[in-house]
N, C-alpha and C positions, 0 to 999 in steps of 0.2 A: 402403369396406371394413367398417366400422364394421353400416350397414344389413346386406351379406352376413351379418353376424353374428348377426343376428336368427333365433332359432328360434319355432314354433308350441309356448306351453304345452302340458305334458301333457295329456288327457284328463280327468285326476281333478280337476284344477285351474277345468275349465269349466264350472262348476252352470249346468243350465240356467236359474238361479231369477236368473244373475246379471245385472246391468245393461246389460251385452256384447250380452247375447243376448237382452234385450229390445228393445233397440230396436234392433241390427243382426239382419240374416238370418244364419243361424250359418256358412253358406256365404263369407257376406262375410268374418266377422268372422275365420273360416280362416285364408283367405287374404292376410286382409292384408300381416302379411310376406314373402310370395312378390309382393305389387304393391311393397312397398320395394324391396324386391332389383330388380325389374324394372325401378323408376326409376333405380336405382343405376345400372346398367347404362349405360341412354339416355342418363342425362345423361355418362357417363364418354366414353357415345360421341360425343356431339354437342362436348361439352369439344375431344377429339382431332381430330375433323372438325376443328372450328373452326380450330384450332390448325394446321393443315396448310395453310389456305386464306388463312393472314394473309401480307399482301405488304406487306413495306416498302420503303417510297422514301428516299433518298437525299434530302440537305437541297438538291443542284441540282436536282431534281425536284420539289421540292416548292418552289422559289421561283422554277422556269418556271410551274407549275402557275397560282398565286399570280399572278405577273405576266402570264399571256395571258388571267384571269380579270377582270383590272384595265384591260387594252387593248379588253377586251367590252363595258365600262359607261364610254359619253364622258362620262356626270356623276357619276362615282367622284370626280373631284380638285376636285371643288366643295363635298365632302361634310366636314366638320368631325370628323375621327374618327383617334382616336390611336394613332400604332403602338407597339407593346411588342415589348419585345429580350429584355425576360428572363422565364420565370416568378415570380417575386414581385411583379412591376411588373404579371402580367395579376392575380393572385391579391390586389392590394390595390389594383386599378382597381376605378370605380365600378361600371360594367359588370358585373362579376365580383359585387360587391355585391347590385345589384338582383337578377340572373336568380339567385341563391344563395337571397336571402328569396322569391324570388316560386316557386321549384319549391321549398320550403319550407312552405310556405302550401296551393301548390294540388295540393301531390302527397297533402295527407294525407288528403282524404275517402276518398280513392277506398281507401285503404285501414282507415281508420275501416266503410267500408261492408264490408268482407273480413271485419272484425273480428264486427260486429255483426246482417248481414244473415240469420243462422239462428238464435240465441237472442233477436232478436226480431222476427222475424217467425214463428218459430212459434208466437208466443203468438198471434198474429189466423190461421193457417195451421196451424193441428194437423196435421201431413203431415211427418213426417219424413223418407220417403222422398222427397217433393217438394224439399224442402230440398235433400236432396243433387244434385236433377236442377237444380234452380237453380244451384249450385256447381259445376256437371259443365259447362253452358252457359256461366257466366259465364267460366270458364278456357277455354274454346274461344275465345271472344268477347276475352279478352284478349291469347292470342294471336295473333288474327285483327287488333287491332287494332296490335302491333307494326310487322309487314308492310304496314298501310294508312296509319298515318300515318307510316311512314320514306317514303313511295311520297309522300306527299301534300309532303312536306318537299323533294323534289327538282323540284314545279311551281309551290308557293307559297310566297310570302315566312312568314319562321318568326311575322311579328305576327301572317298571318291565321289560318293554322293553330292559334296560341296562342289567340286569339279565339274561335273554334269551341270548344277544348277547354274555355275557361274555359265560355262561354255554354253549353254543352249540362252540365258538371258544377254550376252554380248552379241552371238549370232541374229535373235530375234532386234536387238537395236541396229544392227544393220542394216535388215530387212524393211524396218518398218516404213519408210521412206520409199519404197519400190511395192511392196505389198497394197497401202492405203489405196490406191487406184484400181486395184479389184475388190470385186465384195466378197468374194468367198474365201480369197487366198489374206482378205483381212481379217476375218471373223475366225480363220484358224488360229492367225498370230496373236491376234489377243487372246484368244484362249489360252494359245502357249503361255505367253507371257502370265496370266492369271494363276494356270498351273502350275508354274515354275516359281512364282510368285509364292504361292503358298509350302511349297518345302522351306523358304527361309523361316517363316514361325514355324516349321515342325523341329528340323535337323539341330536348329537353335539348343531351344529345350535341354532336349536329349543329349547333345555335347558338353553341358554343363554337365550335365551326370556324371557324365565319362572323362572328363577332366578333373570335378573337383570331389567327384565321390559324391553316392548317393546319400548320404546324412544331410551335407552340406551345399548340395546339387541346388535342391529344390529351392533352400532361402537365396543362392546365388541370384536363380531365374531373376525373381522378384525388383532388383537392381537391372538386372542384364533388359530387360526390357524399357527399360529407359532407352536402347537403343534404336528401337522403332518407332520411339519419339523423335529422335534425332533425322530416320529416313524419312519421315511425314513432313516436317520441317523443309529438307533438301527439298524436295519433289514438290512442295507447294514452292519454295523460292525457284525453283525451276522454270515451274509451267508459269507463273506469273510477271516473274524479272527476265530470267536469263531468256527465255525459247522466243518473244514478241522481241527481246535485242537483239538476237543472234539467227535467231529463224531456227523452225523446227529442225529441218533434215543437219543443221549442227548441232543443235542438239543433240539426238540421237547418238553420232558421232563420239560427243564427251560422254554422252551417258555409258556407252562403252568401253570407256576406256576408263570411267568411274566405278563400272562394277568387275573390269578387269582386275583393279589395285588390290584386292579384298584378296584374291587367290596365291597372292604373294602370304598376304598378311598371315593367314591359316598356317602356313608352313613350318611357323613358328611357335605352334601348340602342339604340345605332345599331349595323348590320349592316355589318362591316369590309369581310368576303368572300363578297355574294351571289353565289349562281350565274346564269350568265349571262343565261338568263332571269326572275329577278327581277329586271327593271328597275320 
């Protein structure tokens, strides 16, 4: 409601001499609040969609569910792995700990790169319009990547999946630093990065599941998301303290070896309720 409320400044207010209208097309710059209002919209609608299409099961449904998943894996009761009855007993399990610091750690380049990926690379890329076409792809690319790794989450176990994410987002911090001075071989990697970006909110989730059981899964999330509070945090003290003291390409560097740490940390969570084919 708020965006609805947005009107286009008068006419007398828009000097052509002003900032706006130099580096945006005046066409864009229009219409921008007619593209709010239109997000407004989409999202209110996909909200309600959503909202229409959630099914909830019953606690005996969901502890059949649970027990014909457990008769699927004959080396389940061989497995050292502790049941929790209450929410506080998952939320001060170790478990809960680790995967908490380690989507902590390695959700925040991907958003450090959101932050930083147009005021600086336009300094080695003068193209402002380029810029936005990089931004225009990477959110394609991020959304694309929600859809493929929830899809990849239902044929492989969540370590190897995690493994990929970390591996392809250490490699891209590498990169980033030799890429920026091409425009095309930049606009790939931030996309990478955006797509790679996005399996941390998917693979998250859904581990909770598989760790603490689905009864108690979903109230975990709720908590466990605190922890993309914590990488929004890192990735602003980043881009504004650390990378102007240290300079980016060290940056990059630590960031590497920041969302190295996390692939340790996972090692250390056993998976309560794989699906049946992750044996």
């Amino acid at each position: 409601f708020f965006f609805l409320m947005i009107r286009r400044p008068p006419r007398s207010t828009q000097s052509r001499s002003s900032a706006a209208s130099d580096v945006y097309k005046r066409q864009v710059y229009n219409r921008c609040p007619f593209m709010l209002q239109c997000l407004c919209i989409a999202y209110f609608i996909v909200g309600i969609t959503g909202s229409l299409l959630l099914e909830h099961k019953s606690n005996s449904e969901i502890e059949e569910s649970e027990e014909s998943l457990i008769a699927e894996l004959p080396s389940f009761g061989a497995l050292q792995i502790t049941e929790y009855s209450t929410l506080m007993e998952c939320v001060k399990s170790k478990p809960f700990f680790w995967l908490f610091i380690s989507a902590s750690l390695s959700v925040s380049f991907g958003i450090f790169a959101t932050m930083i990926f147009k005021p600086y690379g336009i300094l080695y890329i003068a193209d402002d319009h380029f810029m936005g076409l990089i931004g225009g792809f990477a959110s394609v690319a991020n959304g694309l990547g929600r859809l493929s790794w929830g899809a990849l989450m239902d044929y492989y176990p969540f370590h190897d999946n995690y493994g990929w994410l970390i591996g392809i987002t250490v490699t891209c911090c590498m990169l980033f630093q030799i890429f920026v001075h091409y425009r095309w071989l930049y606009l790939i990697l931030i996309s990478t990065i955006l797509f790679v970006e996005a399996g941390q909110f998917t693979v998250f989730p859904i581990v909770c599941n598989q760790v603490f059981g689905e009864k108690l899964g979903y109230h975990v999330i709720a908590y466990f998301t605190w922890s993309y509070n914590i990488g929004n945090v890192l990735s602003l003290v980043m881009s504004k303290t650390v990378a102007p003291m240290i300079g980016y390409p060290t940056t990059f560097e630590w960031y590497a070896l920041i969302t190295f740490v996390p692939l340790i940390f996972v090692t250390k969570v056993s998976i309560r309720h794989p699906l049946p084919h992750h044996k």
